[in-house]
Every structure is written in structure tokens, then in C-alpha cells.
C-alpha positions in Angstrom: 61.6 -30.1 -69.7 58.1 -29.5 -71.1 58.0 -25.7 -71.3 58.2 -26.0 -66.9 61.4 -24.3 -66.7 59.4 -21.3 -65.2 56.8 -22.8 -63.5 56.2 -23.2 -59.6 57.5 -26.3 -58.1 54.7 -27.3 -57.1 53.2 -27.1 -60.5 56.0 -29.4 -62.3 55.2 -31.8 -59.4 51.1 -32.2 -60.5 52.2 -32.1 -64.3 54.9 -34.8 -63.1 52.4 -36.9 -61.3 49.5 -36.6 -64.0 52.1 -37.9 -66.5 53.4 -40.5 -64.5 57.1 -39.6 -64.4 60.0 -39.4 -62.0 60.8 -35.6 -61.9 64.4 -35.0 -62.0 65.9 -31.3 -61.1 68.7 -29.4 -60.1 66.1 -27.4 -57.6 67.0 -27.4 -54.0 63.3 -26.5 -53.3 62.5 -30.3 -54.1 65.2 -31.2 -50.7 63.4 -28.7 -48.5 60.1 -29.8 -46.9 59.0 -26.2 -45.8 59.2 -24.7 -49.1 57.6 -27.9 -51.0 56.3 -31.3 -49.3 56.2 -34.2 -51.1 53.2 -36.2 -50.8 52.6 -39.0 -53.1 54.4 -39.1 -56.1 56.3 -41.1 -58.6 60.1 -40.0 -57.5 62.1 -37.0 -57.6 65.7 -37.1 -58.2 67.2 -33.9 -57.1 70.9 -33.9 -58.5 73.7 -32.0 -56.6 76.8 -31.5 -59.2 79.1 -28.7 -59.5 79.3 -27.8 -62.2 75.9 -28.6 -63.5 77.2 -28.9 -66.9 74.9 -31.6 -68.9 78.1 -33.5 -69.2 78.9 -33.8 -66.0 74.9 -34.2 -64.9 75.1 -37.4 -67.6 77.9 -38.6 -65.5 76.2 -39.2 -62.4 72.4 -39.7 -63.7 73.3 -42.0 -66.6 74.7 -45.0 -64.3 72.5 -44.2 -61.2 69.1 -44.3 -63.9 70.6 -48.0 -65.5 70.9 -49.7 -61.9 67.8 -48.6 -60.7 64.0 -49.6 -61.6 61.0 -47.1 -61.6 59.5 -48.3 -58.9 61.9 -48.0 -56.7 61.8 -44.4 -56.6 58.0 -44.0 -56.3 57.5 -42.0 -53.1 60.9 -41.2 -52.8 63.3 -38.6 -53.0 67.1 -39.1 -53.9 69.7 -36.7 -54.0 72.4 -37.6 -56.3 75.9 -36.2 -56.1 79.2 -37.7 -57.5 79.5 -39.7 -54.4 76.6 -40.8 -53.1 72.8 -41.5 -53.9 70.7 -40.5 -50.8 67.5 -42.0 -50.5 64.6 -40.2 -48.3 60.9 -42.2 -48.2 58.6 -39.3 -48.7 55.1 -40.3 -48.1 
């Protein structure tokens, strides 16, 4: 979080891209191609918890982020919950 917690989605996506990082957000907008389509990008992990504590975000990102490399997720979007890592090719 670089000061984007108010920004527009698509926004955190170009500072995302420019900075070459995998964006990683509780947002549903970043699931939903109407509101934001993905184009080409470095990865977006869009976590599903509930609660979104930060311990309980930790729990699921933490072992999904050590068993996967970077470029894996380039053009892709996952959604991570506690039981299962969904993978959707993007562009």
C-alpha cells in the first residue's frame, strides 16, 4: 500500500504495472471484468477471507506466495480463499 488505498482501480493497476508488481487486494472490482478488465499485467491476487483480519489474510497468502514463482502469475488473476487458489489467464 503506497498511499493507493483511495485511488481508482484502475489507477493502482498502472502504478502496479509501471513498478513491476503483482497487485494483491481484497477488492472484488479486480474479479469483475465489467467494472475493470485486465489487460496485460504482472498478476493480481484478489484474496476472499472472512474475516479479513491481517492474521487470517497471512494465513492463506503466506503459503500460497512461498509455492509459487512471479512469473507464474504474470497475466493472471487468482482468487485465493481458504480453500482453493483459482487461477483465471487474463490476457
Amino acid at each position: 500500500d503506497v498511499g493507493q488505498s483511495r485511488a481508482e482501480d484502475d489507477a493502482i493497476l498502472v502504478y502496479a504495472n509501471a513498478e513491476n508488481r503483482i497487485l494483491i487486494t481484497l477488492d472484488d472490482d479486480f474479479g469483475n471484468w465489467a467494472i475493470l478488465p485486465l489487460h496485460e499485467h504482472h498478476g493480481v491476487i484478489r484474496i476472499k477471507v472472512h474475516p479479513p483480519t491481517s492474521a487470517k489474510i497471512a494465513e492463506v497468502l503466506t503459503p500460497f506466495l512461498r509455492d509459487v514463482e512471479q512469473r507464474d502469475l504474470m497475466n493472471r488473476l487468482v482468487i485465493l480463499s481458504e480453500k482453493r487458489a483459482r487461477w483465471i489467464q487474463t490476457a
